[in-house]
N, C-alpha and C positions, 0 to 999 in steps of 0.2 A: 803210473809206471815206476815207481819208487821200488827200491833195490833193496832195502836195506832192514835189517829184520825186526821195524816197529810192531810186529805182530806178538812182539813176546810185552806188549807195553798196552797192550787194548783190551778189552773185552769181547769175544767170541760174539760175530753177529748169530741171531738166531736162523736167518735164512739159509737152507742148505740148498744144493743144488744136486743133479744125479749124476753118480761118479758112476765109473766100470762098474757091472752087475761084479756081487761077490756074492758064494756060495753058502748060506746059512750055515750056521752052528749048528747041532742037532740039540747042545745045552748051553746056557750062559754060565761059565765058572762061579763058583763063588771065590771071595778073596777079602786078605785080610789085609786092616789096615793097619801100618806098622808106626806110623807117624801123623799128626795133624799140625795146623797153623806154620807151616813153611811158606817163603814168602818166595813164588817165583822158583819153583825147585825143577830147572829146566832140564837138567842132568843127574844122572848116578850113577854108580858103579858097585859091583855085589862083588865080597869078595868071598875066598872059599868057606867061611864058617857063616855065609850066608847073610854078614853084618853088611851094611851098604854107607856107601858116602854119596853125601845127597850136595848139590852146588844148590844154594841158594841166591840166584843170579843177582837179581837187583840188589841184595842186602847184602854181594859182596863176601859170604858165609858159604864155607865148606862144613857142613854137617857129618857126623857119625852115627849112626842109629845101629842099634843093634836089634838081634834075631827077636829080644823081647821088647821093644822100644822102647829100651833107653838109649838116649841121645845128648852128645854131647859135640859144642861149635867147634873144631879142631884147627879152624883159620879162617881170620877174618882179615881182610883186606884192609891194610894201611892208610889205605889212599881211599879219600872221599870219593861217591861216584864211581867207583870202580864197578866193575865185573867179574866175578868167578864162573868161570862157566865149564865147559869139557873136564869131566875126570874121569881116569881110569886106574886101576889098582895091579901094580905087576910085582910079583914078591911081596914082601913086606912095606914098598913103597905106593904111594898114591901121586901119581901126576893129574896135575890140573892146570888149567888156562885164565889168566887172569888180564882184563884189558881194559882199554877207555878211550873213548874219542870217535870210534866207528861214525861214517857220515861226515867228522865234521873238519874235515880237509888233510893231509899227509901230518900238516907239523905238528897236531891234534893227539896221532895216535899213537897209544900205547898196548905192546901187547906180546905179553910173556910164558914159555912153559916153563912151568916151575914141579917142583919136586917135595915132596915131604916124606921124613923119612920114621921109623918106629918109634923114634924118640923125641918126633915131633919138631926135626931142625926141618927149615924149608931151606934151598935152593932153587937161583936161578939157573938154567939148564940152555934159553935161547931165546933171542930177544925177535918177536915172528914180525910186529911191526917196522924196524928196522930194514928188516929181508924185505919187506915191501917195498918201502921206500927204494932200495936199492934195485930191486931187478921187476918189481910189479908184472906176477908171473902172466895176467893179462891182458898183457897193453896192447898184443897184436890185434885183441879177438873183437869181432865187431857184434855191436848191440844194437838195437832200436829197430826202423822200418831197414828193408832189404833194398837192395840198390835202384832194381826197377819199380819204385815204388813212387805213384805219379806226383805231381808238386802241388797240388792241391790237398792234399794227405800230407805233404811234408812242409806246409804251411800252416795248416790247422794244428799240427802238432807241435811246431816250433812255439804256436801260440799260447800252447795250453799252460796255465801257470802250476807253479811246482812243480814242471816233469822234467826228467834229463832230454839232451837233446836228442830230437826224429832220428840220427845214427852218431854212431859214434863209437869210441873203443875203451877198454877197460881203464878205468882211473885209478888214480890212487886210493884205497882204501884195505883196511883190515879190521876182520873180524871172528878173531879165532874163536870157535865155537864148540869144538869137541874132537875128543884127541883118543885113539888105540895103541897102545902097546903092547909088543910082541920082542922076547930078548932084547938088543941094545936099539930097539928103532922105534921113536913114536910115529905116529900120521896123524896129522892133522887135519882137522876142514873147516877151512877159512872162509865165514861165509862174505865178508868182505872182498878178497882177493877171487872169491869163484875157483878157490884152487884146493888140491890136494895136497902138502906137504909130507917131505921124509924128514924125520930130526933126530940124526948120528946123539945117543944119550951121553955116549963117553965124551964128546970133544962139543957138541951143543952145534952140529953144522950143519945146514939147513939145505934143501933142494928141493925141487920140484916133482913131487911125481906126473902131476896132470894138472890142466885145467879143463873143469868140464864144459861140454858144448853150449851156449848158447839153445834156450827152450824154446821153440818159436809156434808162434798160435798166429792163425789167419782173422782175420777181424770178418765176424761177419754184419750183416747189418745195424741188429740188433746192439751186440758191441761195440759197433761203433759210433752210434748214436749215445749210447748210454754213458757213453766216454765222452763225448763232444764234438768225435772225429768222423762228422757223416762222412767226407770225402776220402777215409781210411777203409772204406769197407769193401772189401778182397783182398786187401793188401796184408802180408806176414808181417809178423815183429818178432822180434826174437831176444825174447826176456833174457835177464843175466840168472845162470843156474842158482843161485844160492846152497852151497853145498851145507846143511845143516847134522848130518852124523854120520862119523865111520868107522867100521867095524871091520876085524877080519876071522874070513871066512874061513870053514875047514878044507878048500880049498886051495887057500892061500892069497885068494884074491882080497881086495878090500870090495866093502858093499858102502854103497854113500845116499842121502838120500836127499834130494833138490825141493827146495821150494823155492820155487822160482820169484824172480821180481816182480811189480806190478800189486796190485789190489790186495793183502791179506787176506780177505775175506771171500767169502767163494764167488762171488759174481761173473767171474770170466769161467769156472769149471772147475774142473776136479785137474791140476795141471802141473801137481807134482809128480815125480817119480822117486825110482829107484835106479842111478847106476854101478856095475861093477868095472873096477878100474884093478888094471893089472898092476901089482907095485914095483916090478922088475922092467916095464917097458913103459908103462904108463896110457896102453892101450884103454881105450872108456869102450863099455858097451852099454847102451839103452837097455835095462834088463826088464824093467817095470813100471808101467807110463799109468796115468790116467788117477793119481791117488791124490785126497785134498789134503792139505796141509799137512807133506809130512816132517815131523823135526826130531824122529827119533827111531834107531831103530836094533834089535837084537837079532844074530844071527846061532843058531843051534847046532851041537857038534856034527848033526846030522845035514845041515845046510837048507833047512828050515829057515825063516825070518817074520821076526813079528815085527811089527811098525806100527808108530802112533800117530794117530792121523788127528792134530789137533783142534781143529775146527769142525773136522767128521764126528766127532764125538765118539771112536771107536780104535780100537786095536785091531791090525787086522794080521791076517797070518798067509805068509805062503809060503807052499812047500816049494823044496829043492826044486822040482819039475816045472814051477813056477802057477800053480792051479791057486787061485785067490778063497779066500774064507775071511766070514768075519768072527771073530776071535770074543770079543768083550765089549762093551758098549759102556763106556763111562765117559765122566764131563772132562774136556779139556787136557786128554793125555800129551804130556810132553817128550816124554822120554820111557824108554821100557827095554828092560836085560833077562837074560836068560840063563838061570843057571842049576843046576841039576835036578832037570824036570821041570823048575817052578819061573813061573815069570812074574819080572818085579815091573812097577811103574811109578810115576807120577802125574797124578790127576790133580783138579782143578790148579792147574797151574801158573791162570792168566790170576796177577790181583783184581782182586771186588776193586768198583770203581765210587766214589761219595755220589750219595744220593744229590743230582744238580736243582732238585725242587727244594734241597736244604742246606742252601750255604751256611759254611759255617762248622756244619754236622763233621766229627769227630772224622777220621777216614777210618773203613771198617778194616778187622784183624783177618788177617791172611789165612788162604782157607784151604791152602795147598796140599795137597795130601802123599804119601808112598805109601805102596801096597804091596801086595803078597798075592800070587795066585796060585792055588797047589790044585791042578787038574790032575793030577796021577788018580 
């Protein structure tokens, strides 16, 4: 029942499980690969001459790649251990998220939108950990088993070692993850906080649009045994959303896409979504249930959305009207954008893990890739 997004730190299990039927492709695109050996390239962002800025998360490393791949580091992070993670490109400028500490208590974390600008000067813009600490836009919201949930179930699960407690309410933590700009306003989606953020770019001031709902899955038998938790089984839980990417829509809405808490690997289902969240009321609507890991996603002027289903092994795509399609089938897509006609991603984007029959053995070189898909 873990919250918090070790999934970008493991290795993809092989077992899949069956998610919503999606409507074949009638062709698999071909696409080009515009980059190799990026280390964890969780995030990107294309800008109008098609050149892309790639976050290379773990290494701390905002990347530049251009239309013919050449590629150059254009910020590395200061701070050991650090994270770069959410960029987006508006004007001439490139905003991105840089953090540390998620998980590992309030006075832990660090975590800032920062700015870079033509000339390569970075600024900070709004310090998001901070804003946590102070107003923890989730502290109402309730997690774990639901109230009538009998004690035998909320015994066995108080037992279970490494889990948050059987209920409980949002804690302290941050984990800004990927950020949209539009004129003077970022959004943020903190998978830490479970929240959506506004952040005012001229004055750097911070608010809340939404926090999204609590994901809740019924244990059934089988689950619950496989968990440990015979005496959980009928009983709801209600995972913490994990907001991992936001976009905005030609509607004006933001589109955000959950991977929720609990197991990274598919064993419980295919039990992420997609919500749309109004930015001027901060209304959420359940728009698209039932997709396995999603961590990334592109929305098209036409209100299209393609999303990358990490552990699914595939890019999937759905139109405005909401009718599902599988789109591309590659290893480990993390993040994927859309821009005039073509859609960009990144694949294999978990690191290779050292062979453990060969201690010792060197750790292997990162195998993370950005691509190019021209379907026109």
């Amino acid at each position: 029942m873990k919250k918090h997004l070790t999934f970008i730190a493991c290795v993809a299990v092989a077992s899949m499980v069956q998610a919503a039927p999606a409507i074949a492709a009638t062709e698999e695109p071909d696409y080009e690969v515009m980059a190799t050996g990026l280390l964890s390239p969780l995030q990107l962002a294309v800008d109008k001459d098609e050149s892309v800025l790639v976050s290379q998360a773990f290494a701390g490393i905002l990347t530049h790649v251009e239309d013919d791949g050449d590629r150059d580091d254009v910020y590395t992070t200061p701070n050991e251990g650090w994270s770069v993670a959410g960029v987006d490109i508006h004007g001439s400028t490139a905003y991105f998220l840089e953090s540390f500490g998620a998980g590992q208590g309030p006075d832990a974390l660090r975590g800032y939108l920062k700015a870079r600008d033509s000339d390569g000067d970075t600024r900070t813009i709004a310090d998001l950990a901070d804003y946590e600490r102070k107003f923890n836009p989730d502290a109402g919201q309730h997690y774990g088993f639901e109230a009538d949930t009998g004690q035998q179930c909320l015994a066995e699960a108080a037992a279970l070692p490494d889990a948050p407690p059987a209920q409980y309410t949002g804690t302290l933590d941050s984990n800004p993850y990927s950020v949209a700009v539009r004129a003077d306003t970022a959004y943020v989606a903190d998978a830490g906080m479970n929240a959506i953020l506004k952040v005012d770019l001229d004055s750097g001031k911070i608010s809340t649009v939404a926090v999204l709902p609590p994901r809740p899955l019924t244990f059934t038998h089988t689950i619950a045994q496989s968990l440990g938790l015979p005496g959980c089984a009928g009983f709801t839980y209600g995972f913490e959303p994990v907001p991992t990417d936001v976009e905005i829509g030609p509607d004006g809405w933001l589109y955000v896409t959950s991977l929720p808490g609990g197991p990274e690997d598919p064993s419980l289902g295919a039990r992420g979504a997609i919500f749309k969240v109004n930015p001027w009321t901060g209304a959420t609507i359940l728009w698209q249930n039932a997709i396995l890991s999603p961590t990334g996603l592109a929305v098209t002027d036409k209100g299209d959305v393609y999303v990358a289903s990490l552990f699914g092994g595939e890019i999937l795509k759905f139109t405005r009207h909401g009718e599902r399609s599988h789109f591309l089938k590659v290893n480990q897509p993390a993040d994927v954008e859309f821009r005039d006609g073509d859609v960009f991603a990144t694949i294999d984007a978990l690191p290779p893990q050292p062979d453990p029959a060969a201690p010792g053995a060197p750790m292997p070189k990162p195998e993370g890739k950005l691509i190019e898909v021209d379907f026109d």
